[in-house]
Structures are given as structure tokens and as C-alpha cells.
C-alpha positions as CSV (number, residue, x, y, z in Angstrom):
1,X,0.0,0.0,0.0
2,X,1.3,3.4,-0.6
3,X,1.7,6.1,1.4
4,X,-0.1,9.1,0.8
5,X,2.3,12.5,-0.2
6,X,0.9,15.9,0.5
7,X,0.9,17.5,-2.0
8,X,1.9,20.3,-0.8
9,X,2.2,21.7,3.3
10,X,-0.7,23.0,3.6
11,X,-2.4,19.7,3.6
12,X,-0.7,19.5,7.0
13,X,-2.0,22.1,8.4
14,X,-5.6,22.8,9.8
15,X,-5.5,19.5,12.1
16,X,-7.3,20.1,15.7
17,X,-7.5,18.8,18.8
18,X,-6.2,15.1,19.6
19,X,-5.1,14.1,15.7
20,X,-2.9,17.4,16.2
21,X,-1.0,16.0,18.9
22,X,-0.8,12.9,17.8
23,X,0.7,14.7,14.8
24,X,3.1,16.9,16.7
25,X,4.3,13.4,18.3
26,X,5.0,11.3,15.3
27,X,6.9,14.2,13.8
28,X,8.8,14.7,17.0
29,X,10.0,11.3,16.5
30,X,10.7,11.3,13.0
31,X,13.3,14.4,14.0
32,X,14.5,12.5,17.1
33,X,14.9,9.6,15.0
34,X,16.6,11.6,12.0
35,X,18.7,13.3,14.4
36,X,20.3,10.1,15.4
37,X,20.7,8.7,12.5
38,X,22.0,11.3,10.3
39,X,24.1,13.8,12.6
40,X,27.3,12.7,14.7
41,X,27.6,15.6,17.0
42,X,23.8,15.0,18.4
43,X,24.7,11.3,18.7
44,X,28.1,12.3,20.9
45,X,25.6,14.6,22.8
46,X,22.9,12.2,23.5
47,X,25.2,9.6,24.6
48,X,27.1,12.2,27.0
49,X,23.4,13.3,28.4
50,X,22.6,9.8,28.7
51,X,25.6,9.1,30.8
52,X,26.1,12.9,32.8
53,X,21.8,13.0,33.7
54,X,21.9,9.8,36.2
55,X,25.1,11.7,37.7
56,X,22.9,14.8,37.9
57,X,20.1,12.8,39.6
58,X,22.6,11.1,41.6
59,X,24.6,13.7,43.0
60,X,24.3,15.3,46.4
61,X,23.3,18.8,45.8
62,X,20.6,20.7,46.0
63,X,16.9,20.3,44.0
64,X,17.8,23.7,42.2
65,X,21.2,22.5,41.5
66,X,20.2,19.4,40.2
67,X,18.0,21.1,37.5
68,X,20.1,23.8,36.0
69,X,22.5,20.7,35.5
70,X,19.3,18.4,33.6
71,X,18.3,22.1,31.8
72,X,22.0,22.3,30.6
73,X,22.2,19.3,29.0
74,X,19.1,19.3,27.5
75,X,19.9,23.2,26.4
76,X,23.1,21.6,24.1
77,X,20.7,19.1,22.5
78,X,17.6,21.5,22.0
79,X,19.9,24.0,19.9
80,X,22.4,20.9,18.2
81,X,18.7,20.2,16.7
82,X,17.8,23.7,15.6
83,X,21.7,24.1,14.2
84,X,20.9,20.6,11.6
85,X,17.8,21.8,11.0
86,X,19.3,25.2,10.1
87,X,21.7,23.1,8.5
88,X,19.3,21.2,6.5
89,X,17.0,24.1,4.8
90,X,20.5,25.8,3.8
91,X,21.5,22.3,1.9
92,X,18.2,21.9,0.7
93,X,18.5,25.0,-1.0
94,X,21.7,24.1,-2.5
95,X,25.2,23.5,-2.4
96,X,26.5,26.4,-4.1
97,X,28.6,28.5,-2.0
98,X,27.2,31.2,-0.4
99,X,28.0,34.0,2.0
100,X,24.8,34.3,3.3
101,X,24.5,30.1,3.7
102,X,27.7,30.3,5.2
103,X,26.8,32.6,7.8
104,X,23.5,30.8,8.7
105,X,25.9,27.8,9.3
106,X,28.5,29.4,11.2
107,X,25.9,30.8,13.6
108,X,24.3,27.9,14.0
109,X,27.5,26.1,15.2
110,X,28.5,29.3,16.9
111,X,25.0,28.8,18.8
112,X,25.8,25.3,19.8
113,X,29.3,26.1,21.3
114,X,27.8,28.7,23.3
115,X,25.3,25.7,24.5
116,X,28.2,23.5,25.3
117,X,29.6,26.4,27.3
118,X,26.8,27.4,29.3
119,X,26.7,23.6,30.1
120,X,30.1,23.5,31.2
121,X,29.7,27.0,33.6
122,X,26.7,25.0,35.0
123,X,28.7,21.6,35.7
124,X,31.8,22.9,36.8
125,X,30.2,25.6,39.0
126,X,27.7,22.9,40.6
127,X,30.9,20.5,41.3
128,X,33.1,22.9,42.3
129,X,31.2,24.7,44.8
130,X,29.8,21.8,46.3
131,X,33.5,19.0,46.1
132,X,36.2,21.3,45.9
133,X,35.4,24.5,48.3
């Protein structure tokens, strides 16, 4: 049986009520699932999340504490997404050389060391201030 193509996206649009969410799920998948399978650097960060939120949960520090270091790690994989998809509509729209497709790539992966960052202030604050002082 095939599957049926919209023809175009407005078909998509227009759902309501529990056929929208059930929408809104299966696509979050699909970009979960795409995520993993097509880009390394979300990979490396989901296994790293996977591995650093038990420690998180685990660690003897305070409620607040233990959420800015769950809301860091999930910061880094919330913008990797946005930088592929960023990635993807730029490549979709060819793969000429631009400046201005250059630019929307380089702030995209300007945006995700900045994520990484803020993730690292977060951990090594937390851990320092509660194991080393």
C-alpha cells in the first residue's frame, strides 16, 4: 500500500484537537529519530546526556542545583537540533557557495558552542562549589 504524499504543506496544516497532537508526536519522532541517525555531534551529545543526567540525579546537591544541570544538557541538544535543521534548509536550497548560507551555518554552530559552554559553567560551577570548596 502506498503512502499518501501531500501535495503540498498546507495539507498538514488545519489539524485540531487530539489528531494534532498525535501529529506533533509522530513528527517529534521522526526528527529524534533523523537526528540520530543522520548527525554525529547529536549522537556524541545524547550519549554524554545519557551518561552525565543519572550523575545529575545522583549527585548530592541541592533540588535547584540538580535542575540547572538536567536544563544544561538538555539546552546543548535543543539547539544541536535547531543548528541541523538550520543546516538542512541551507543544503536543501543548494550547495553552491554562499556567504549568506555560510553565515547561517556558522551561527548555527556558533550557537551550539555557546550551549556547550553554558553547560560546562553549570557543571563545573555545581561540582566545584559543592566537592572542591
Amino acid at each position: 500500500m502506498e503512502k499518501h504524499q501531500p501535495k503540498d504543506a498546507s495539507e498538514l496544516k488545519g489539524k485540531t484537537g487530539l489528531r494534532r497532537l498525535m501529529n506533533a508526536a509522530k513528527y517529534s519522532a521522526q526528527g529524534f529519530r533523523g537526528a540520530w541517525q543522520t548527525e554525529e555531534a547529536f549522537r556524541q551529545e545524547a550519549i554524554l546526556a545519557c551518561v552525565m543526567l543519572p550523575v545529575a540525579v545522583l549527585l548530592p546537591v541541592t533540588t535547584v542545583e540538580k535542575l540547572l544541570l538536567i536544563l544544561g544538557l538538555f539546552i546543548v541538544l535543543i539547539v544541536e537540533i535547531l543548528n541541523s535543521a538550520i543546516e538542512a534548509v541551507v543544503d536543501r536550497f543548494g550547495g553552491e557557495i554562499h556567504p549568506l548560507s555560510g553565515k547561517a551555518k556558522d551561527l548555527g554552530s556558533a550557537a551550539v558552542l555557546l550551549a556547550l559552554t553554558i553547560c560546562a559553567i553549570i557543571w563545573c560551577t555545581i561540582l566545584f562549589t559543592n566537592f572542591i570548596l
